[in-house]
C-alpha positions, 0 to 999 in steps of 0.5 A, a space after each residue: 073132872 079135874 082139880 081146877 074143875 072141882 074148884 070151880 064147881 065148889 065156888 060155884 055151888 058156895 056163891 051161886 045163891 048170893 049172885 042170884 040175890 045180887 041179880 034180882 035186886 037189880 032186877 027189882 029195881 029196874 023193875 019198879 023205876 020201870 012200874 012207877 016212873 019213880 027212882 027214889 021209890 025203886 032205889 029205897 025198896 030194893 034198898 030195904 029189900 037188901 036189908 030184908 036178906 040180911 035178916 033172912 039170912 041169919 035164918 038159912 045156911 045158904 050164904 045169900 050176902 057172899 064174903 063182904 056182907 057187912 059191906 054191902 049192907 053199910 052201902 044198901 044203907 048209904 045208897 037208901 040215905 043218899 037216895 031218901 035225901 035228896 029226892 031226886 031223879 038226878 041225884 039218884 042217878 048221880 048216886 052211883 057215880 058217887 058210891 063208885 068213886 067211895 068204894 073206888 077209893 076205899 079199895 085203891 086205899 086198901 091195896 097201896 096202904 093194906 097190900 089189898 088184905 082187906 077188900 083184895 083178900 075177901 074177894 079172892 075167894 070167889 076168883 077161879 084162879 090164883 090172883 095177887 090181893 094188891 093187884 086184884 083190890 088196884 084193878 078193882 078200884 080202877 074198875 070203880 073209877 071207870 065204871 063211876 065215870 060211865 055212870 056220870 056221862 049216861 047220867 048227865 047225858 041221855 034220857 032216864 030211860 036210856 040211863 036206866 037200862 044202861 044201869 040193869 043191863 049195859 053196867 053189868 056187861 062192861 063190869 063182866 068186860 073189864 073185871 076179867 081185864 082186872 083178873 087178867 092184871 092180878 094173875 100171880 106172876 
């Protein structure tokens, strides 16, 4: 096995379990929109579900939250809040248009006024090859801003089942799509 190998291997072993969680609360959500016909119920269970890793990880020494714990947990907390507030089928499904644009504008702020430090320089540990912070935390906002405005359209115009299995299952494969056109981009040159 070679270096490049070895790396990857190691990045694999390190995050496999955090990805793993990542899917079956996902997975769970789909889950329980499909069982109950009720998205806020299925948006706050998975919600608390999150929140429940984050307790059992301070009991394992597998990393089950990746590099940006805190994060995620403070949007598992927006996204219950924001599901919980409103009630509502549409607004629930409108919430990832929102949190996206939020997120992708938290990481546009961070790569042209922190060179990417923040978010761009916590997410290259998980990336197999050399990448450039400010590029990498750009490409990802632009990602937000496309993946935000996906969401909006299947939101606003197909049925709730149709949204929801775009949701598990479509957004999981364009985000695969164009976050190796963001790794691409961010390549140190």
């Amino acid at each position: 096995m070679n270096s490049g190998q070895q790396d990857y291997e190691a990045q694999w072993q390190r995050n496999k379990y955090s990805l793993f969680v990542d899917i079956g609360i996902g997975l769970l959500f789909f889950v329980l929109a499909k069982a109950t016909d009720d998205l806020t119920f299925a948006a706050l269970v998975t919600a608390g579900v999150g929140v429940g890793v984050v307790v059992v990880q301070r009991f394992v020494t597998v990393d089950l939250l990746g590099g940006l714990a805190m994060f995620g947990v403070a949007m598992l907390l927006i996204s219950a809040a924001f599901s919980w507030f409103f009630d509502d089928d549409w607004a629930v499904k409108m919430k990832s248009t929102f949190l996206g644009v939020f997120v992708a504008t938290l990481m546009l702020c961070d790569a042209w006024l922190n060179s990417g430090r923040y978010f761009g320089g916590r997410l290259l540990r998980y990336m197999p090859q050399p990448l450039d912070a400010r590029r990498l935390a750009t490409g990802l906002g632009v990602l937000g801003l496309v993946m935000a405005i996906v969401n909006w359209a299947f939101a606003e115009f197909t049925t709730k089942d149709t949204w929801l299995y775009y949701t598990t299952f479509g957004d999981f494969a364009l985000t695969m799509v164009l976050v190796f056109a963001v790794m691409r981009y961010a390549q140190l040159r």
